[in-house]
N, C-alpha and C positions, 0 to 999 in steps of 0.2 A: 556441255553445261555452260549457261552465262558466265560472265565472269563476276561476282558480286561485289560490293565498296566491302574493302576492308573489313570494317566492324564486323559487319550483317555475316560476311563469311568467316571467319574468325567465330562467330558466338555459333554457328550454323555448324559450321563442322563438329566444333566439341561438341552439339548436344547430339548430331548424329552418330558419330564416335562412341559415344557412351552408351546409347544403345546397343549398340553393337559387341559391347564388350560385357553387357550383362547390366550394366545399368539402367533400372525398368524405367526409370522417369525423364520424359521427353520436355520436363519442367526448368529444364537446368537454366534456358534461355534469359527468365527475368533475372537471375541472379546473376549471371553474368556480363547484362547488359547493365546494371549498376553500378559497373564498375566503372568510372569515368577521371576523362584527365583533367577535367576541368576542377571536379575535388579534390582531388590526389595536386592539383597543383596546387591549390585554395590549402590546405593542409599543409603544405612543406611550405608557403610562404609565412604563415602564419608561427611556424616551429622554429623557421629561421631568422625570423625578426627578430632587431635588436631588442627588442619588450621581455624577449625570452633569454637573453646575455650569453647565448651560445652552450646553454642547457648543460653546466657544468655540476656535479654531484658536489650534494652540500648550499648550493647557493639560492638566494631568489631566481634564478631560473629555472631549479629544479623543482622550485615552490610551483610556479606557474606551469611548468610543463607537467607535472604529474597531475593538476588540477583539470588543465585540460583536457588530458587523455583519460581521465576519469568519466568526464564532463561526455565525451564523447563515445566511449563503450556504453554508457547510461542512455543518452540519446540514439542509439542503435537497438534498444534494446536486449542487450546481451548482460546473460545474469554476473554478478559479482565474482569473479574468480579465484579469490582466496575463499575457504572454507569457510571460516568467521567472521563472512558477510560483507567484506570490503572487494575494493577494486587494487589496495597495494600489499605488498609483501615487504615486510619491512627488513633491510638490509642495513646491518652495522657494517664501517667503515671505520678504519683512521685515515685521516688525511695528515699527510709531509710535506710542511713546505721548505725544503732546503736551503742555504747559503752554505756554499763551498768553494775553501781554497785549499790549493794544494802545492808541494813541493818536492823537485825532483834534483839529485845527482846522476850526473851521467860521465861517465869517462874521467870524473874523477871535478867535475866541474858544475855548477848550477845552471839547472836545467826549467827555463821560466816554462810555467802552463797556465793560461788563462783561461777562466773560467769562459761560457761559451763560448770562444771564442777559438781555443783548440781541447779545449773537454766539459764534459759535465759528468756529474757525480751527484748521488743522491742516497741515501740509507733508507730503509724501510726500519731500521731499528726504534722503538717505542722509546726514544732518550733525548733531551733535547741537543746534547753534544756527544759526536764519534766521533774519535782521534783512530788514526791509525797511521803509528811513526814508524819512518826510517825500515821501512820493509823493501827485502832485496826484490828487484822486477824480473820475471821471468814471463819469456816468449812461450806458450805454449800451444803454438798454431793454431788450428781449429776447435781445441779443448775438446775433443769427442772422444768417450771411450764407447767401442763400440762392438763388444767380441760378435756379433756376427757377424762383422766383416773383418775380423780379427784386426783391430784398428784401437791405437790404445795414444794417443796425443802425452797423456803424462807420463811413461814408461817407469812408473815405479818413482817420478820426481818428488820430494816432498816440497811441496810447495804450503805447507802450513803456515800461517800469518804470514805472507808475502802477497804481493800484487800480479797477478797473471795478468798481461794483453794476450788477446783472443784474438785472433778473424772472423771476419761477420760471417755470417751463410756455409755450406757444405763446402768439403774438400772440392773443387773441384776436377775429380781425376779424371786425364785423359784414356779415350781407349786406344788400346793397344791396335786396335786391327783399323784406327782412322784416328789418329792425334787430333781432327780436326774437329771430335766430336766428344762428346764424357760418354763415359761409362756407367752405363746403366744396370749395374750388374752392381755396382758399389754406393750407395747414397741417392740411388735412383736417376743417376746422370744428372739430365739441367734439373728436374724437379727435385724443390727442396722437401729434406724429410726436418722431423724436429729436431735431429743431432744440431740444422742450421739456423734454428730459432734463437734468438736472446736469451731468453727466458730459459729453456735448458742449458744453453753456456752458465748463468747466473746458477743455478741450480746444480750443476757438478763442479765448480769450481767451488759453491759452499760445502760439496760433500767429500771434498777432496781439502776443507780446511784454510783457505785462502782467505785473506782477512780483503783483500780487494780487487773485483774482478773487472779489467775495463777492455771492452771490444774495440778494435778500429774500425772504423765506420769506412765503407766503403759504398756510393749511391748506388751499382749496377747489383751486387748480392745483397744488400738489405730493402730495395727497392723501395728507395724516397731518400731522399736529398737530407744535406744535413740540418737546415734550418726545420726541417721535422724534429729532426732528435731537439735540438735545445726548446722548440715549440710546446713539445709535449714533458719532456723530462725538466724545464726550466721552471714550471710550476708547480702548484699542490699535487702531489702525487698521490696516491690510494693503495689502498692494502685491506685485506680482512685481519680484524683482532685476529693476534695470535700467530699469524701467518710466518713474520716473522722471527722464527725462534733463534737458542742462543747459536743455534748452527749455522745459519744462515749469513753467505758475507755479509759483513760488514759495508761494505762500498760497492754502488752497482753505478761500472760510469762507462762513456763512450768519450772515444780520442778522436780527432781528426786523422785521415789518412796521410796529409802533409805534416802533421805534428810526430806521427810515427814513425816515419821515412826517418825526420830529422834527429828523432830519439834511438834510432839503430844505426845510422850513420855517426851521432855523438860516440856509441858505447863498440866501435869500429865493427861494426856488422852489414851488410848491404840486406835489406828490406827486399828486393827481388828475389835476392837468393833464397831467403828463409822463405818467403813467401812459396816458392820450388820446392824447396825443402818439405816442408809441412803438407803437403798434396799425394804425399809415401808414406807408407804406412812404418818406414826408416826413422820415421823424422823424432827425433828428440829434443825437449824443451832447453831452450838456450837460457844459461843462466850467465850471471855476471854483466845484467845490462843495465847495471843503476839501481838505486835507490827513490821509495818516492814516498810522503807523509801527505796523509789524505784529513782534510776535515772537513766537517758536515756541521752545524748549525740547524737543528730542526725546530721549526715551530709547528708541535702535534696537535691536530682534534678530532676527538671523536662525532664522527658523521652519521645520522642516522639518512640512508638514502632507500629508494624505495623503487621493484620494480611495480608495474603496471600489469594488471592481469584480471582477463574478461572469460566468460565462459559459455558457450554454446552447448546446451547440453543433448547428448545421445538420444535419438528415439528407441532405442531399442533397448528393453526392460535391463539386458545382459551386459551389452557391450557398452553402454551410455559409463559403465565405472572402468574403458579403456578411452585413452586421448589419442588425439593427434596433436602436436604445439608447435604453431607458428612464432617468431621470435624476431623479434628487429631493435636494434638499441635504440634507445632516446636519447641519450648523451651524447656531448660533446664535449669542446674544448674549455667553453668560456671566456674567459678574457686574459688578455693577455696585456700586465700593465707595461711592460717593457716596451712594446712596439707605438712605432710614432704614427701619428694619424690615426684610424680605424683598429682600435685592440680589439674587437667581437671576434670571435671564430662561430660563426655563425651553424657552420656544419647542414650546407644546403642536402647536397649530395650527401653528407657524411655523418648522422643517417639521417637528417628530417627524409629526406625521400623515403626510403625503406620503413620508417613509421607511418608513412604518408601511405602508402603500400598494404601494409598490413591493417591499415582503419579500412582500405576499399575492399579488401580480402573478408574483412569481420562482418562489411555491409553486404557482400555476395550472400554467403553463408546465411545471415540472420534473414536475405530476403528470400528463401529457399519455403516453397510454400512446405515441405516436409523435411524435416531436419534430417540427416545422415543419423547413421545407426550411431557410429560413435561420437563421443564428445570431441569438441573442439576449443583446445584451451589459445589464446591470443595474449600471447606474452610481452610487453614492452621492457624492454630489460636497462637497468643503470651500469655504469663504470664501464662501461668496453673499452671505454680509450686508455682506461688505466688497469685494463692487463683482463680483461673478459669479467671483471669479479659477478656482476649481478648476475651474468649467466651461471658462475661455481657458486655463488651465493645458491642459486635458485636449485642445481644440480646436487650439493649437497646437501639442502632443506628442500627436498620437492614439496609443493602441496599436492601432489598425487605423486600416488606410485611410482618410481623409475621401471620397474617389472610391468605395469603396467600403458606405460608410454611406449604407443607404436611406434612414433616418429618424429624428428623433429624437423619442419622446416624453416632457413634463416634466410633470413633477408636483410641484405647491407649493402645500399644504395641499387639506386635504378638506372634502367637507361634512359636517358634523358636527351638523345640524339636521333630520335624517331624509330621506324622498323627496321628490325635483322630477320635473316633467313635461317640464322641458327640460335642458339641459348649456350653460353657455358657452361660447364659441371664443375665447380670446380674439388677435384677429389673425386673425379669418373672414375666408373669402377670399384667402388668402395662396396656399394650397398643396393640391391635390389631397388630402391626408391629411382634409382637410373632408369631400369626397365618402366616405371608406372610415367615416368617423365618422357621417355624415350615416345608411348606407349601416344601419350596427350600431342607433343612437337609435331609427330609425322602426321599425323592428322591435319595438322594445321599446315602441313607442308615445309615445315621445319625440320631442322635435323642437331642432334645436339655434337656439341664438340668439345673437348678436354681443355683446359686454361692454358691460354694462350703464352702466360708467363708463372710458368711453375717454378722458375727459381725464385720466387718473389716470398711463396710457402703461403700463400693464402688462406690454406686450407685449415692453417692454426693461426689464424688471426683473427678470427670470430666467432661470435657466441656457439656457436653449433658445436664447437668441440668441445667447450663442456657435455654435452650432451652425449659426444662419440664418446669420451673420455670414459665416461661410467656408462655406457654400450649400448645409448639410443641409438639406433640406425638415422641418421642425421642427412640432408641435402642443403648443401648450397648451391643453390645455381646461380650466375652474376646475367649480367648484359652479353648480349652478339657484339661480335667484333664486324659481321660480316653486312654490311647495312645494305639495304635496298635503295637501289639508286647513286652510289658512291662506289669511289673508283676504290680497289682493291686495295687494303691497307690505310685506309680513312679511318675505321675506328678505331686500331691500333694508334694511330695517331692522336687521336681524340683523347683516348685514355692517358699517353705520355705526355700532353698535353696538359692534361689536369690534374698527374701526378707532380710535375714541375712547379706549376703556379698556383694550383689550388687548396689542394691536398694539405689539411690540417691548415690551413691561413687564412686570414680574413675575407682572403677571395672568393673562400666555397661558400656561393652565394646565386642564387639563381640568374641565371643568364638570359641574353635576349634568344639567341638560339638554342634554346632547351624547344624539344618536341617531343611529349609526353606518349605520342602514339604507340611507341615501341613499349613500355612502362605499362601502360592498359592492358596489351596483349600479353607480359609476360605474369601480371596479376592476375589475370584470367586461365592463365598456363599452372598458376600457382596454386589456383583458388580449385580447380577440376584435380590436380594432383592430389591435394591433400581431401578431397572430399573422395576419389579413389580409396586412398588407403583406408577411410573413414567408413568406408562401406565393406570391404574387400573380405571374403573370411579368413584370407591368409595374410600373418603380417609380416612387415618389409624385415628383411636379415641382413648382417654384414656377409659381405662376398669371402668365397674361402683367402687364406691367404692376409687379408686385412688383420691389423693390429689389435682390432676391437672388437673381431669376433669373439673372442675369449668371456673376454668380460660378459659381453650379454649372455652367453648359454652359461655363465656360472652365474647370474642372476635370476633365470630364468631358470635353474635346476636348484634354487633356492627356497626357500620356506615357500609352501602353496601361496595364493592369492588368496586374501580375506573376499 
């Protein structure tokens, strides 16, 4: 067989593929050839322009960017995707915008902490002052209770109204039969599970009674540097009304890893060793390490923010009332008045791409001379940068059934470094939706491979696990690390690369060597996947073993479908 350019074989294969797999229509071709870089980069320049002030919830960015993406589900022709008639879903918010000082004894002595500078601190509490005095600090390693691995960090400590410091990310325990390797048998080795999320540390440290929960920030297990943390925690932060209730701590802050060292060194304890200590399931929280009084300064508003949502509807009289939902956030940072020079965070990569992504994906779709049996919902979701909310906004108000959503796919950012030979999963092996992906890749001559950096926990970092969480069968797949044409470990490079200097900063901004071709291919990888499941009479399941199996077959053995 020739060898054909790129595209032509690429659109060629999938449609021959589909064939072959039971899909009667050899049509697939103009829809996938509409998929192009040249919009998809026309779109992310335009989301990432300063006009749009880095599409932050709550502001005139978000004014413009949701007008936009209306403007452009409308001009595609794709019906209105809330039920009553509109293109948005309207989602409440409070916004926090904090000032916090704080004060610490140690050894018996005054223990200076400046704000970002060696911590930050932020309350979600609806007040516009938290005090929280003269609470004793206790070390409580990783904070994970975890009886399946019979793993208990607070051992009966009562740490009620006091300050816990946490370790970022999983224990990481050695194994026994290669010290040089973890253990995979306890916290899943390098891959992190949610025990190693923020977010769950902040959440059992408030159910264990802790008036202040502050993590040490460590760049290799929370995977981004610290001018992330004050980047994003330093501004207006977001919440769903109510979220915060009276259980919930009070103070949720991050320390510097040099300011911690210096705070267990003061209270005569070596930081290496505890840090040893706590990787045993032995480990007991160190008390008697100082004192520390935390205060917050909130200026609260109420946010009405909004996600985006377009609808392709079902040809098929039956299935047209099940979906499919693609998902990619539109938000960003917004501005950052602290930083000198350029305060936009523009958010090229972070997500304008992956909205950029899903408008090419909505135009495949809508150009499909005979629509797919089920519907296709095209979700543009707000707040991801402040904790996923528009996704749990959207998961716990669906406008269609959760019982009846087959799947969801997400999209958060693209490759933007031209062609890979393979696709990431990232969360391979979760869900059948691997197989329908797997099913598309080898066609194309690709092959899919597991995240390259699982201690990172990617896999709860974006919108889709709302989705997993109440037991849609969810995929994320990311960019190839494995590029065509580059020397072995170029896109690992590429990626650490733009986690250092790009990643949440006014840099992530389109570049001159951005090459969109890899981005096209994996749209089109995207766009055949979910028009799969869209047709398929069987829908995608979680894999035995996975956490979220449960959940769906107790929704799905739930009241019939109306």
């Amino acid at each position: 067989m020739p060898r054909l350019p790129w595209p032509v074989l690429t659109v060629a294969t999938l449609v021959a593929c589909a064939g072959r797999e039971g899909i009667d229509r050899a049509d697939l071709e103009p829809a996938l050839a509409a998929i192009s870089a040249d919009t998809m980069l026309a779109s992310i320049r335009i989301l990432s322009s300063d006009a749009f002030e880095g599409r932050a919830p709550g502001t005139a960015g978000e004014d413009s960017t949701v007008a936009w993406l209306v403007a452009q589900f409308d001009a595609l022709g794709l019906a209105p995707g809330n039920p009553d008639g509109s293109y948005v879903q309207r989602v409440e918010l409070v916004g926090y915008t904090g000032t916090s000082t704080a004060a610490a004894r140690v050894g018996g002595r005054p223990f200076p902490l400046r704000p970002t500078q060696d911590y930050i601190a932020v309350s979600r509490h609806d007040r516009p002052e938290i005090n929280v005095a003269d609470t004793e600090i206790v070390f409580v390693g990783y904070g994970v209770v975890a009886p399946e691995f019979g793993w208990d960090d607070y051992k009966g400590v009562d740490v009620r109204g006091k300050t816990v410091l946490i370790m970022v990310g999983d224990p990481p325990i050695p194994d026994p039969a290669n010290p040089a390797e973890l253990d995979t048998s306890i916290f899943r080795g390098k891959a992190m599970t949610y025990y190693g999320r923020w977010t769950y540390k902040y959440e059992k440290a408030s159910e264990m009674g802790a008036a202040a929960a502050i993590i040490i920030h460590q760049t290799g297990p929370a995977g981004y540097p610290w001018e992330v943390v004050t980047g994003s925690w330093g501004q207006e932060n977001f919440d769903i009304p109510g979220a915060a209730g009276a259980s919930r701590v009070a103070i949720e802050g991050w320390i510097t890893e040099a300011r911690a060292r210096a705070l267990f060194a003061a209270a005569g304890r070596d930081f290496d060793e505890a840090s040893r200590a706590a990787i045993t399931k032995d480990f007991r929280p160190l008390t008697g390490m100082g004192s520390a009084t935390w205060r917050v300064r909130n200026a609260v508003r109420r946010v009405q923010s909004r996600n985006v949502i377009a609808r392709l509807e079902g040809s098929d009289s039956t299935l047209r009332d099940e979906y499919v939902v693609y998902t990619a956030h539109w938000d960003h940072s917004g501005r950052n008045p602290s930083l000198q020079g350029d305060q936009i965070l523009n958010g090229a990569l972070d997500n304008a791409s992956g909205t950029a992504q899903l408008l090419e994906i909505a135009k495949a779709f809508e150009r499909l001379p005979e629509r797919p049996r089920r519907s296709i919902l095209f979700l543009a979701v707000t707040a991801e940068e402040a904790g996923l909310l528009g996704a749990k906004f959207y998961a716990k108000n669906p406008l269609y059934p959760l019982n009846r959503t087959v799947a969801n796919i997400n999209i958060d950012g693209v490759n933007q470094w031209g062609r890979t030979s393979d696709v990431v999963v990232v969360g391979l092996g979760n869900s059948t939706l691997d197989d329908v992906l797997d099913t598309v890749v080898t066609a194309a001559g690709r092959m899919i491979v597991p995240d390259p950096e699982p201690e990172k926990g990617f896999f709860y970092r974006s919108d889709h696990f709302e989705f997993a969480k109440e037991g849609v069968p969810a995929l994320y797949p990311d960019a190839g690390v494995n590029y065509i044409g580059k020397p072995a470990g170029w896109g690992l490079q590429k990626r650490a690369e733009y986690t250092a200097n790009d990643y949440h900063k006014p840099t992530d901004e389109i570049k001159p060597d951005w090459d969109l071709s890899g981005a096209v291919e994996d749209a089109r990888m995207l766009f055949e996947v979910g028009y799969r499941v869209a047709q398929a009479a069987k829908w995608p399941e979680w894999k035995p073993g996975t956490e979220f199996k449960a959940r769906r077959e107790a929704m799905l053995a739930g009241p019939p479908k109306q």
